[in-house]
Structure formats: structure tokens, C-alpha cells
TIKOL-935323 format. One record per residue (C-alpha): residue number from 1; residue in three letters; x, y, z. Coordinates in steps of 0.25 Angstrom, whole numbers, padded with zeros to 4 digits, always signed. Example, Ala and Ser with C-alpha at 12.3 -4.5 7.8 and 13.67 -1.06 7.14 Angstrom:
TIKOL-935323
1 | ALA | +0049 | -0018 | +0031
2 | SER | +0055 | -0004 | +0029
END
This chain:
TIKOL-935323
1 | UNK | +0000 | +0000 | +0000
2 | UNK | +0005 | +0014 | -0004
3 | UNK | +0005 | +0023 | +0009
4 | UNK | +0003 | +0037 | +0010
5 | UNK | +0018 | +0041 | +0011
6 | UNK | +0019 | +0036 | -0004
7 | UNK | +0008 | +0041 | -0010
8 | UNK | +0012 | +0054 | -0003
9 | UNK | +0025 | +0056 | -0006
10 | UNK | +0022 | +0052 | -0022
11 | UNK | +0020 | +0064 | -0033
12 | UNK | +0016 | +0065 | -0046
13 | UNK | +0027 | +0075 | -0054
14 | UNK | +0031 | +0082 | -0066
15 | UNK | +0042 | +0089 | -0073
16 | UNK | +0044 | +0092 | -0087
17 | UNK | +0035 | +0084 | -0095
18 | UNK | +0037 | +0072 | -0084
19 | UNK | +0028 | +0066 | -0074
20 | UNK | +0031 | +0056 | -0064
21 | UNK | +0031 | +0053 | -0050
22 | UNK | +0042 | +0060 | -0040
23 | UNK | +0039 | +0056 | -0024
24 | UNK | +0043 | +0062 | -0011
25 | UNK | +0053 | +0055 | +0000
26 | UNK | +0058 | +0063 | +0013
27 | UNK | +0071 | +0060 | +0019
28 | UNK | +0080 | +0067 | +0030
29 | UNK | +0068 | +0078 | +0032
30 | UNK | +0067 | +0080 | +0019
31 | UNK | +0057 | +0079 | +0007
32 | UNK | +0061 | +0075 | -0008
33 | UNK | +0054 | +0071 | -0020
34 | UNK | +0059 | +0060 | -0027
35 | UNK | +0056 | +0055 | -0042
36 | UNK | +0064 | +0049 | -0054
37 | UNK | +0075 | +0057 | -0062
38 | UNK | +0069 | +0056 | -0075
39 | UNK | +0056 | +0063 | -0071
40 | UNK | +0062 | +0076 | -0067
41 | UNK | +0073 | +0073 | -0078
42 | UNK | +0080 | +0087 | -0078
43 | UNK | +0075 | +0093 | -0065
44 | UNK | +0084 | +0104 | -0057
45 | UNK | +0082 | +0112 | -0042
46 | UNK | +0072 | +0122 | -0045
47 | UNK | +0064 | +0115 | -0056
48 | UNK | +0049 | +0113 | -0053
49 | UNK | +0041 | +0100 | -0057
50 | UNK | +0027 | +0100 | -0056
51 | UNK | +0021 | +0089 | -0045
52 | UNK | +0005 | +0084 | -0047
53 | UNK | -0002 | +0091 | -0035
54 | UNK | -0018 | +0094 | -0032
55 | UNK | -0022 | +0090 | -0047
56 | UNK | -0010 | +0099 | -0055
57 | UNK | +0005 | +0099 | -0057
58 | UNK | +0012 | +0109 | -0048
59 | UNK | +0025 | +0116 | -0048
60 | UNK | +0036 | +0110 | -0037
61 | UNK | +0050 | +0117 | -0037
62 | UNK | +0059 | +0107 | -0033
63 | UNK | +0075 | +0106 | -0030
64 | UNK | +0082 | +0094 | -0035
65 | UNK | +0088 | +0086 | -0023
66 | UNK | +0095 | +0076 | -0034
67 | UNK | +0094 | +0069 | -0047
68 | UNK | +0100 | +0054 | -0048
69 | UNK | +0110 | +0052 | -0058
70 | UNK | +0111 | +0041 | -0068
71 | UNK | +0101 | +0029 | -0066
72 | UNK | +0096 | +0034 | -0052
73 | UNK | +0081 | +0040 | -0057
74 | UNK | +0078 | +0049 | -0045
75 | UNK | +0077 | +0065 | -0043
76 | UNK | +0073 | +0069 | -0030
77 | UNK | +0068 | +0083 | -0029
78 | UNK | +0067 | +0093 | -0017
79 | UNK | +0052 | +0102 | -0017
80 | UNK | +0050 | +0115 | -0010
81 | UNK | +0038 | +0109 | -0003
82 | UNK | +0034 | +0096 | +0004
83 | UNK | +0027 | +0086 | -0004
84 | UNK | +0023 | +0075 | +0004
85 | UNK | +0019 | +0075 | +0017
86 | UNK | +0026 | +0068 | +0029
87 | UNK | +0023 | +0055 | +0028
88 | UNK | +0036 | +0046 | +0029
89 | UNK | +0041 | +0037 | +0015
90 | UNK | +0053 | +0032 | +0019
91 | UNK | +0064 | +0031 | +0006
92 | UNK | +0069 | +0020 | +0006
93 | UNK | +0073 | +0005 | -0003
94 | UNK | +0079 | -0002 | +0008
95 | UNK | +0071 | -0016 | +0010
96 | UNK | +0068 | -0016 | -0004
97 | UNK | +0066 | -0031 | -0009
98 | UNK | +0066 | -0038 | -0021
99 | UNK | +0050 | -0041 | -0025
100 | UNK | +0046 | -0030 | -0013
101 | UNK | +0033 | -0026 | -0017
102 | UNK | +0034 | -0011 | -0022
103 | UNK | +0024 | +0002 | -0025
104 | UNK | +0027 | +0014 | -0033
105 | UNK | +0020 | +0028 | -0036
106 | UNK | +0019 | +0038 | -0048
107 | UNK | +0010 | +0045 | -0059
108 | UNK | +0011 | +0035 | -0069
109 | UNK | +0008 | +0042 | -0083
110 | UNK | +0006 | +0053 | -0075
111 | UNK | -0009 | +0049 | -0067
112 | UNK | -0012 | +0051 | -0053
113 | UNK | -0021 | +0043 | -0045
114 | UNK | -0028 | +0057 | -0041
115 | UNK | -0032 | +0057 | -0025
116 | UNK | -0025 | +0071 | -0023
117 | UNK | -0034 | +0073 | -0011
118 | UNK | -0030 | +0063 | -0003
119 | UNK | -0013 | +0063 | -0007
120 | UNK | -0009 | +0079 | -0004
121 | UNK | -0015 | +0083 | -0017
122 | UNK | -0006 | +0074 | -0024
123 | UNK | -0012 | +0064 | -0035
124 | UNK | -0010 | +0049 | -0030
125 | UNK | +0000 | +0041 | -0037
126 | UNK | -0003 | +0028 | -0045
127 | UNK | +0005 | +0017 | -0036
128 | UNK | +0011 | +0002 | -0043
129 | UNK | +0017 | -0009 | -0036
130 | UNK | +0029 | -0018 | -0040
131 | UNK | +0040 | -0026 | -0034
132 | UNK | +0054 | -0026 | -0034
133 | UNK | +0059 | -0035 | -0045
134 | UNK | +0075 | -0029 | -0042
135 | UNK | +0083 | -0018 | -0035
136 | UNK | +0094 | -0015 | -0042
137 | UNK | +0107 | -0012 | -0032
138 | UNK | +0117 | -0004 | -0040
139 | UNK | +0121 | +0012 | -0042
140 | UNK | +0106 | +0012 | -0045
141 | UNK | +0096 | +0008 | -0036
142 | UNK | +0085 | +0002 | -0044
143 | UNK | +0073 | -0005 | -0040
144 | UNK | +0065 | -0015 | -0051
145 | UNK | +0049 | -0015 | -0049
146 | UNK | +0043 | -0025 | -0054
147 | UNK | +0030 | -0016 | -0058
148 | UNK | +0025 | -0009 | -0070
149 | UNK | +0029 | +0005 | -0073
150 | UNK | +0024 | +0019 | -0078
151 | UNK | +0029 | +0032 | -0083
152 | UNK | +0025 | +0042 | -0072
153 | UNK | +0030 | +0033 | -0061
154 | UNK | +0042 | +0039 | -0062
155 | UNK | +0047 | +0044 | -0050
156 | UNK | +0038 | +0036 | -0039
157 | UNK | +0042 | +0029 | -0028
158 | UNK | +0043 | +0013 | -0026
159 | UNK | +0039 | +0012 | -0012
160 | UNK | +0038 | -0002 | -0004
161 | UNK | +0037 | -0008 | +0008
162 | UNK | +0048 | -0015 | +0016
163 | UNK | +0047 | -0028 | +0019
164 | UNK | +0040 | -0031 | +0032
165 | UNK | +0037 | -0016 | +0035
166 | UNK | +0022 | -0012 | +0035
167 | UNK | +0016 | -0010 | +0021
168 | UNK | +0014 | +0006 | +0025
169 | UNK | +0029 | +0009 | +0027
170 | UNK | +0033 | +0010 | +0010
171 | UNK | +0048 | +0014 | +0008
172 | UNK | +0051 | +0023 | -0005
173 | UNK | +0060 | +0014 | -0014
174 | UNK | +0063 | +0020 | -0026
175 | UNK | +0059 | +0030 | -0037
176 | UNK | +0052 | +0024 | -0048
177 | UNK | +0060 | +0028 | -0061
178 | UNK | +0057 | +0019 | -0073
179 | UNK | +0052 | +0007 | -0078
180 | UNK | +0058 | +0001 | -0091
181 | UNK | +0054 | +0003 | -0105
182 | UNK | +0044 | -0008 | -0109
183 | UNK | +0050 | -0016 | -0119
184 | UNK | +0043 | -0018 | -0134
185 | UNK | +0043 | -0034 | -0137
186 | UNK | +0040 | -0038 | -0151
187 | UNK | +0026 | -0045 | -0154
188 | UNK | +0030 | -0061 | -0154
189 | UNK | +0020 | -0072 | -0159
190 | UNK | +0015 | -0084 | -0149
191 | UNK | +0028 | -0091 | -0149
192 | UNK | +0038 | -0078 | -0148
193 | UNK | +0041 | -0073 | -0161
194 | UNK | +0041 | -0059 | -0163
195 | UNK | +0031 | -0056 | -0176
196 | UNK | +0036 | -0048 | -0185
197 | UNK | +0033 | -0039 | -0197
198 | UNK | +0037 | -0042 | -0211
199 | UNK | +0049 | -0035 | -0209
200 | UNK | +0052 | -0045 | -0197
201 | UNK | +0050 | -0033 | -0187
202 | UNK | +0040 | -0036 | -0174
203 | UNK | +0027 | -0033 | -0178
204 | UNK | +0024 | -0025 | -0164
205 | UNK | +0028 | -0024 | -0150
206 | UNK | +0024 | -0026 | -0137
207 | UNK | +0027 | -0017 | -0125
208 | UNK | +0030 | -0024 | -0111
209 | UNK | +0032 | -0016 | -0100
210 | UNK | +0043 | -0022 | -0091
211 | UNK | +0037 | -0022 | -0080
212 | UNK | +0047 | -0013 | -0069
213 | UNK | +0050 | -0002 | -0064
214 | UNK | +0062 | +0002 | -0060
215 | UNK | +0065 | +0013 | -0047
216 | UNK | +0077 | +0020 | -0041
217 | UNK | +0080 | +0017 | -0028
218 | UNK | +0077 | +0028 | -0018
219 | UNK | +0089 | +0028 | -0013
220 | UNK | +0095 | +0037 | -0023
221 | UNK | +0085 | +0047 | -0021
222 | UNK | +0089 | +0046 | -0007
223 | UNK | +0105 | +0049 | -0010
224 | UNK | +0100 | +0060 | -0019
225 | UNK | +0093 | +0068 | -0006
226 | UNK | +0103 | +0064 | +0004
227 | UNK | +0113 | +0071 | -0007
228 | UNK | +0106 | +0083 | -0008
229 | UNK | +0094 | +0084 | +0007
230 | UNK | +0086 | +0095 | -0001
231 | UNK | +0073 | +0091 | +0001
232 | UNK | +0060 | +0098 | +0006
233 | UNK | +0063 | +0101 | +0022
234 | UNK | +0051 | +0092 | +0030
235 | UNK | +0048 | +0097 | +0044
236 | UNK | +0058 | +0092 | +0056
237 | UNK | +0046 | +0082 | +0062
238 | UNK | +0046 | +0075 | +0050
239 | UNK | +0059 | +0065 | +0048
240 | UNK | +0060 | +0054 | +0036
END
């Protein structure tokens, strides 16, 4: 079950001619908002993006705490206002197991599940479940959902639950950053063989989607805050 410290912390947002999905974490007293690199491709400090609030794209100016570099797929961002209110999501892939059961959030195609008056004026995201099929230790921490994919997820966070912890106590895994590019198979008759056209070229193709996604860990969002602690000050009393 989704909890309220998701569905919260998760915004519909744009930049360019991009949509996609960008969610808020707090760490050291700090809040940040966290999304994939190549939906803010090209954002600097003092830029505005446009975040889907009370039923129309509004204006947010926003610093850039860091951008990854290379194959890490994360921005994190600093806003001049809070975004999400004080209800903990601890950031975290620690306890991550192979076939763990896993949930993540976004605008896919750029839809909302409306419901602005009971989630702070923001539109509900569309929620899908997976598990982990790998986890891929190396410069690059990547983990591999099993689980279908969409443009617009972009961005989300892949949340979970540890093993043997209560289902209410998720943990923010990763950002959501692609899934890969369906491949196009050649029309084949009942026993195998491609049919072909009298030039002996495939007559048609089918388009299968592989069936993964595939996120960054949140640990590199994490190295790029503690490398640069910009974020939106929260009040003294509240400590995640």
C-alpha cells in the first residue's frame, strides 16, 4: 500500500517542452526535490520549471544543488519554498532484495489521477508495482524492475518495504530513469520463419515491450546533496 509520505512528497513537472515526474526527500533538516537528469536536460541556479499545482502549471524558481554525470540519471534541485509537508520518507536502498516487491509514482503521458483536494492541491499520481529482477553494483548503482514502463515516469520514486518491517514504513530506493527501447521483431509464420516480401525483406514488424525499468539508486542523489547541503531550510523541530 502507497502511504501518504509517497503520495505527498511526488510532483507532476515540466521544463521545456518536457514533462515528467520529480519527488521531494529531506535530509540533514533540509528539503530537496529529486528527478532524473534528462528531464531538466540543461537546467541551471535561477532557471524556473513549472510544477502541476491547484489544476494549472505554475512557475518555481529553483537552484541546482547537483546534476550526475555520465550514467547517473539524477538532478536534485533546491526551491525557495516547502513543498511537502512534514511527514518522514526515509531515503534509503539498504535491504534491497532480489525479487522484493517494489511501487513507483509518476505522470505517465502526462495524466494525473486528479484528487487535488485531498493531496495539497497536487493531482494524485498513477502508481505501478514491479520487483527486483537485479541490482547492479558498480560506479553505477542500478536497480532492474521487472515491471512495464512509460514515458512521464521519468523522474519517480521506487519505493519499498524492507523485509519484516511494517508495510507503512516504505523507503525511497531509487529514481526512476528509463525503460528500454521496445524492440521490433520480424513477422515469423507457425513454425519460426520470418515471412518476407518478394524482395526477401520482413513483410511487417511487431513491437515488444521488454518489460523493465530501470532506476538509479538514491544514493547518488544523496552524494549529490551532501556535496552541496542547499536545500529549503525545515523548522528545528523537525529532524529527518
Amino acid at each position: 500500500m502507497i502511504t501518504l509520505n509517497v503520495i505527498h512528497r511526488t510532483f507532476h513537472i515540466g521544463w521545456n517542452d518536457t514533462t515528467g515526474t520529480g519527488f521531494t526527500i529531506d535530509h540533514n533538516s533540509k528539503q530537496y526535490l529529486v528527478t532524473a537528469r534528462h528531464v531538466l536536460d540543461g537546467i541551471e541556479s535561477g532557471n524556473v520549471i513549472n510544477i502541476f499545482y491547484e489544476n494549472e502549471w505554475k512557475d518555481l524558481p529553483i537552484n541546482v544543488v547537483g546534476i550526475g554525470i555520465g550514467d547517473v540519471d539524477v538532478t536534485v534541485l533546491s526551491s525557495p519554498v516547502r513543498l511537502s509537508p512534514p511527514i518522514p520518507l526515509a531515503a534509503s536502498s539498504e535491504n534491497l532484495i532480489y525479487s522484493q516487491p517494489v511501487y513507483f509514482l509518476g505522470y505517465p503521458f502526462g495524466w494525473d489521477a486528479g484528487g487535488e483536494q485531498i493531496n495539497h492541491g497536487v493531482p494524485l499520481p498513477f502508481v505501478k508495482a514491479g520487483i527486483v529482477s537485479a541490482v547492479e553494483f558498480s560506479d553505477v548503482l542500478r536497480i532492474y524492475l521487472d515491471a512495464q514502463g512509460n514515458k512521464g515516469f521519468s523522474g519517480g520514486p521506487v519505493v519499498f518495504v524492507p523485509h519484516g518491517q511494517p508495510k507503512n514504513e516504505l523507503l525511497v530506493a531509487g529514481v526512476v530513469s528509463y525503460y528500454p527501447t521496445p524492440q521490433f521483431l520480424p513477422i515469423v509464420d507457425h513454425s519460426g520463419v520470418e515471412i518476407t516480401n518478394q524482395g526477401g525483406n520482413p513483410i511487417g514488424y511487431i513491437k515488444e515491450n521488454p518489460g523493465f525499468v530501470v532506476a538509479i539508486g538514491i544514493k547518488h542523489a544523496l552524494d549529490l546533496i551532501n556535496a552541496n547541503p542547499i536545500g529549503f531550510e525545515l523548522p528545528d523541530d523537525e529532524v529527518s
